[in-house]
C-alpha positions in Angstrom: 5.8 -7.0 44.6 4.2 -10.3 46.4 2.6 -13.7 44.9 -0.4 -15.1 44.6 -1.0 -18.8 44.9 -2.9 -20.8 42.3 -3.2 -24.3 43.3 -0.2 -26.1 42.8 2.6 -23.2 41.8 2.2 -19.8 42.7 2.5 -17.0 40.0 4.2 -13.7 40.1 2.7 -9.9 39.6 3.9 -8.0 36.8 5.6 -4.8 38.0 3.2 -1.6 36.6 4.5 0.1 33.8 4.0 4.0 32.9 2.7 4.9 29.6 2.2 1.3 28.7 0.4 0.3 25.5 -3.0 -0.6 26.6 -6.0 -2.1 25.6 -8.7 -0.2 24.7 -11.2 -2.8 25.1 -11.8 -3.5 29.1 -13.5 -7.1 29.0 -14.9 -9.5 26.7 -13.3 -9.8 22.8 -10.6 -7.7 22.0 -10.6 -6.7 18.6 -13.6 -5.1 17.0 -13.2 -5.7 13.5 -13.6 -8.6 11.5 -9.6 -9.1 10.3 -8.6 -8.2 14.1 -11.2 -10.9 15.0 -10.0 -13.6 12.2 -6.1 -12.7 12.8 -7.0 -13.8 16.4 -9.4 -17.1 15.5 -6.3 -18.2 13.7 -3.7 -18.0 16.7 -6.2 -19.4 18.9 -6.6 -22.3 16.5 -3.2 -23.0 17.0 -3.9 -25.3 20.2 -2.6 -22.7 22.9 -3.8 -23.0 26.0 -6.7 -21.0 27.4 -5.1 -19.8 30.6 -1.9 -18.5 29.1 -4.3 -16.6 26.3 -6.6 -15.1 29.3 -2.8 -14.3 31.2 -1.6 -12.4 27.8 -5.3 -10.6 27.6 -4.9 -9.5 31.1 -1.3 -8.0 30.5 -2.6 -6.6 27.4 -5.3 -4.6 29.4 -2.9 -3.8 32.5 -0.7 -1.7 29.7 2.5 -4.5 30.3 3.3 -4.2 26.4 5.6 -1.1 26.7 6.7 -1.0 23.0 6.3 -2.5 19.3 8.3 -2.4 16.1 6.4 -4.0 13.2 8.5 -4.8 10.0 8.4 -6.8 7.1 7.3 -9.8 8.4 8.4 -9.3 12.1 7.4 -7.8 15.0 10.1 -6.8 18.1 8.1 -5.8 21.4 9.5 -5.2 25.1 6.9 -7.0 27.8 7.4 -5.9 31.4 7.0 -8.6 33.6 7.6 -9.4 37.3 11.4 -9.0 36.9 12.7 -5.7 37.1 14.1 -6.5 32.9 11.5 -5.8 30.6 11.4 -9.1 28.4 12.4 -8.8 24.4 9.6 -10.9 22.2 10.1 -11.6 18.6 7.2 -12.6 16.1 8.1 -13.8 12.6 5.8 -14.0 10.0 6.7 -15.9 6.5 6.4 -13.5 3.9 4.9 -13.9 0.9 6.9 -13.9 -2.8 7.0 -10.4 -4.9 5.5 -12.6 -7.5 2.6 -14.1 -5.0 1.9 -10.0 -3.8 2.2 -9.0 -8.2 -0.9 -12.0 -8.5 -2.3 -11.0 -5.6 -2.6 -7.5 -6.5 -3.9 -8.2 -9.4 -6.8 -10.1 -8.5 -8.0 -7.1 -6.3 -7.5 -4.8 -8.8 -10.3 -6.7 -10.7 -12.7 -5.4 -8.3 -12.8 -1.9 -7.9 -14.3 -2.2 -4.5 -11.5 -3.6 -2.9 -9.1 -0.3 -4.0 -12.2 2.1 -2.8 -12.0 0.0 0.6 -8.3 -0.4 1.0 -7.8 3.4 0.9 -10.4 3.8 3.5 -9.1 1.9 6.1 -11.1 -1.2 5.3 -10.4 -4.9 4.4 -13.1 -6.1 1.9 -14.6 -9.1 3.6 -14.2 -11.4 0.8 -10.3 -10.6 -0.1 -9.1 -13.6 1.5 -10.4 -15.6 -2.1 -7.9 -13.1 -3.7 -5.0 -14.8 -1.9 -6.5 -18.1 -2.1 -6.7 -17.8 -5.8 -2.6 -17.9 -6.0 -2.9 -20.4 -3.3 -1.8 -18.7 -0.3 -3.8 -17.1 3.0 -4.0 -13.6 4.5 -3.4 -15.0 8.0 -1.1 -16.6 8.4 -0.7 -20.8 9.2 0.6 -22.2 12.3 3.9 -23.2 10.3 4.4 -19.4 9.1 5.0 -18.2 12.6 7.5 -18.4 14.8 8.1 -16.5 18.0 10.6 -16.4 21.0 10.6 -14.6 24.2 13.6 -14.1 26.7 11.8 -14.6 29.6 11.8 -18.2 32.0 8.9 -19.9 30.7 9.4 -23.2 28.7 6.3 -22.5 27.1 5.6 -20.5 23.7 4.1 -19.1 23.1 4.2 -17.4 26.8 1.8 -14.7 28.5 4.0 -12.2 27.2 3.8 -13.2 23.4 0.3 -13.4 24.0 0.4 -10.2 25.4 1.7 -8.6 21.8 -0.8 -10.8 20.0 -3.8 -8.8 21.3 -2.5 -5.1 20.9 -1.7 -6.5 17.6 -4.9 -7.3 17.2 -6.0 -3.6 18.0 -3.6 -2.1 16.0 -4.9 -3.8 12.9 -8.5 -2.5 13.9 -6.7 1.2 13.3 -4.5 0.0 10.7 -5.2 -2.6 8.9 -2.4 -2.7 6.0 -0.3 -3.7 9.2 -1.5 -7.3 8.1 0.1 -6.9 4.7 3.1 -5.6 6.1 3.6 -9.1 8.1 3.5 -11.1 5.0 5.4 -8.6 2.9 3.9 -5.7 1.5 4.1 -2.4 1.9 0.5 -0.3 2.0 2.4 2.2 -0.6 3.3 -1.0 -2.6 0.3 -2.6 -2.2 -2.0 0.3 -3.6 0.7 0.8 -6.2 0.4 -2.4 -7.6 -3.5 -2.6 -7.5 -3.5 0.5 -9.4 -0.9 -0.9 -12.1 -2.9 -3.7 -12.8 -5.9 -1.5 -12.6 -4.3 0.9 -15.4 -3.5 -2.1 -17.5 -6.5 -3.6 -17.6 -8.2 -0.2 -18.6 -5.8 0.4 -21.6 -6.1 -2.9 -22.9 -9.7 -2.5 -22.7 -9.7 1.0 -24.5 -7.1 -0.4 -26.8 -10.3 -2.8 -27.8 -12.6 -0.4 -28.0 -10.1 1.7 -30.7 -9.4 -1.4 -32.7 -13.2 -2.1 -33.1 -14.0 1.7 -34.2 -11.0 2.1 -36.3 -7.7 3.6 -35.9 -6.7 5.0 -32.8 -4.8 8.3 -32.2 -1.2 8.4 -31.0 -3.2 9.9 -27.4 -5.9 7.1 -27.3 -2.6 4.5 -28.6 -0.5 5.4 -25.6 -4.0 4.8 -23.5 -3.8 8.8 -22.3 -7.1 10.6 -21.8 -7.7 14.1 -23.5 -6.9 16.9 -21.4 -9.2 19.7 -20.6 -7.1 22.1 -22.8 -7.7 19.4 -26.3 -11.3 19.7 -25.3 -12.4 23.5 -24.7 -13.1 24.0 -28.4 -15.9 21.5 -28.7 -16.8 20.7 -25.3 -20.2 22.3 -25.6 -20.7 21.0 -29.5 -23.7 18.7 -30.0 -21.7 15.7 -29.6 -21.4 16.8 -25.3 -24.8 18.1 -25.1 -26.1 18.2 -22.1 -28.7 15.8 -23.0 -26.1 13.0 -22.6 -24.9 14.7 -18.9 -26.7 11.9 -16.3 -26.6 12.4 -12.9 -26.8 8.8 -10.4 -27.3 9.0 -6.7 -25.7 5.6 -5.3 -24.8 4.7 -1.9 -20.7 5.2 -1.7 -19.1 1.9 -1.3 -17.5 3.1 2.0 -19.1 5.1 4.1 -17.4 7.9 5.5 -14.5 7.1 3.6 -12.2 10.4 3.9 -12.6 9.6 7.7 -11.7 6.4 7.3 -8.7 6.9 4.9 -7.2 9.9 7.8 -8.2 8.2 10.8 -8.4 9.2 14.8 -6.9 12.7 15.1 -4.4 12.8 17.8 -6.5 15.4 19.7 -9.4 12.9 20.4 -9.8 11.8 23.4 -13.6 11.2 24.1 -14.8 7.7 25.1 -16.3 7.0 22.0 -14.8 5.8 18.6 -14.5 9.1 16.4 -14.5 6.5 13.7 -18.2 5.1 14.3 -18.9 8.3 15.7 -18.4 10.4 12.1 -19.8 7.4 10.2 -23.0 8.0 11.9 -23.2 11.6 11.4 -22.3 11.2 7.5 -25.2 8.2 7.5 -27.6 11.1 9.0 -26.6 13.7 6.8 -26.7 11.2 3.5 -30.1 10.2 4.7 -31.3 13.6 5.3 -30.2 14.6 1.8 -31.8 11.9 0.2 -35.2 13.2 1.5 -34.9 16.4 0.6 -33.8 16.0 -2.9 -36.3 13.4 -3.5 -39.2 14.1 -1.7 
């Protein structure tokens, strides 16, 4: 291990780590999509200092991070630094209320392209107005953070918190219900109670519709569809004909979205995003399909 001098102080290597976590991206932003991007413009709003973020970017890319545990509004990470003692970081996030998450939830439920999305992989570009709507952010504010670090510097947050920030910041481009988790919620939670309010607001609506043509059966009263079985007999009668059978050929709100929704298989290992690599293929194929049936 030497030092190398920087003007008035000198600053130490960090000592290499095997099978560290390390950044994908090799120079420039780290971070490809939008919420990795914005999760980041947010902690660089916070007034840190560009050399200590361009210090936690470079430890991020030499692999320094050797570990992570996010929880419920926390995250525990061991940083390897120029002592031979890996250094423990801690990042606290304020989590939101059940009640905040229940309103929330709701709000995206009214849209039924932020449930498609969610279940893909993605975070609708315009969900931050859901959480604005019960008065609360996404991303967290400089005041619902707090982090520590048991290494020297007086500073925090240091290179090594920094550090965490930015494979954070890639880990919510893979997964980005890890946000969520910060302030709270559970992805399993989360899509449960999107599709409670969804349910609701369907059998209310149905519940209308009954009222309106008369009385409603003890199935359309406890807002249950018919099953196939209730249906065979008159499932080809003239009130099903065929007539009434329409067929629409839309554009999927997510492209690609059983990729998406399964992610990089663990046997990849090409250069290139599988990702962005089978959304282009499926763009190809859709667009090739289009011709043919519509030529």
């Amino acid at each position: 291990m030497g030092w190398e001098y920087y003007g008035w102080y000198r600053r130490s290597k960090p000592r290499k780590v095997k099978d560290g976590i390390r950044a994908r991206s090799r120079q420039g932003a780290i971070g490809k999509s939008w919420w990795s991007q914005r999760w980041l413009e947010t902690l660089e709003s916070h007034g840190w200092g560009s050399n200590r973020l361009e210090r936690g970017k470079r430890y991020a890319r030499m692999g320094q991070v050797m570990n992570f545990k996010l929880s419920e509004g926390r995250v525990d990470a061991l940083v390897q630094g120029s002592r031979p003692k890996p250094y423990k970081v801690g990042i606290e996030v304020k989590q939101l209320s059940e009640s905040t998450w229940k309103s929330v939830a709701k709000a995206m439920a009214s849209k039924a392209v932020f449930a498609s999305k969610l279940l893909a992989g993605e975070i609708p570009q315009d969900v931050e107005g859901a959480f604005m709507a019960s008065s609360v952010t996404l991303f967290p504010g400089k005041r619902e953070i707090r982090t520590d670090c048991s290494c020297p510097d007086d500073a925090n947050p240091c290179k090594h918190i920094a550090a965490v920030y930015y494979i954070l910041a890639e880990e919510f481009d893979r997964d980005p219900f890890m946000i969520f988790l910060l302030r709270g919620m559970t992805k399993e939670g989360l899509i449960r109670e999107i599709r409670g309010s969804r349910k609701a607001g369907g059998t209310a609506a149905r519940a209308a519709a009954d009222r309106a043509k008369g009385s409603p059966s003890p199935r359309q009263q406890s807002g249950e569809a018919p099953s196939l079985e209730d249906c065979l007999a008159s499932f080809w009668s003239e009130q099903r004909s065929l007539t009434q059978f329409k067929v629409s050929a839309e554009r999927p709100r997510v492209d690609a979205a059983i990729i998406k929704r399964l992610g990089e298989p663990p046997f990849w290992r090409e250069s290139d995003e599988f990702t962005e690599l089978m959304e282009g293929i499926y763009a190809d194929v859709t667009s090739k399909a289009s011709q043919l049936a519509f030529s």
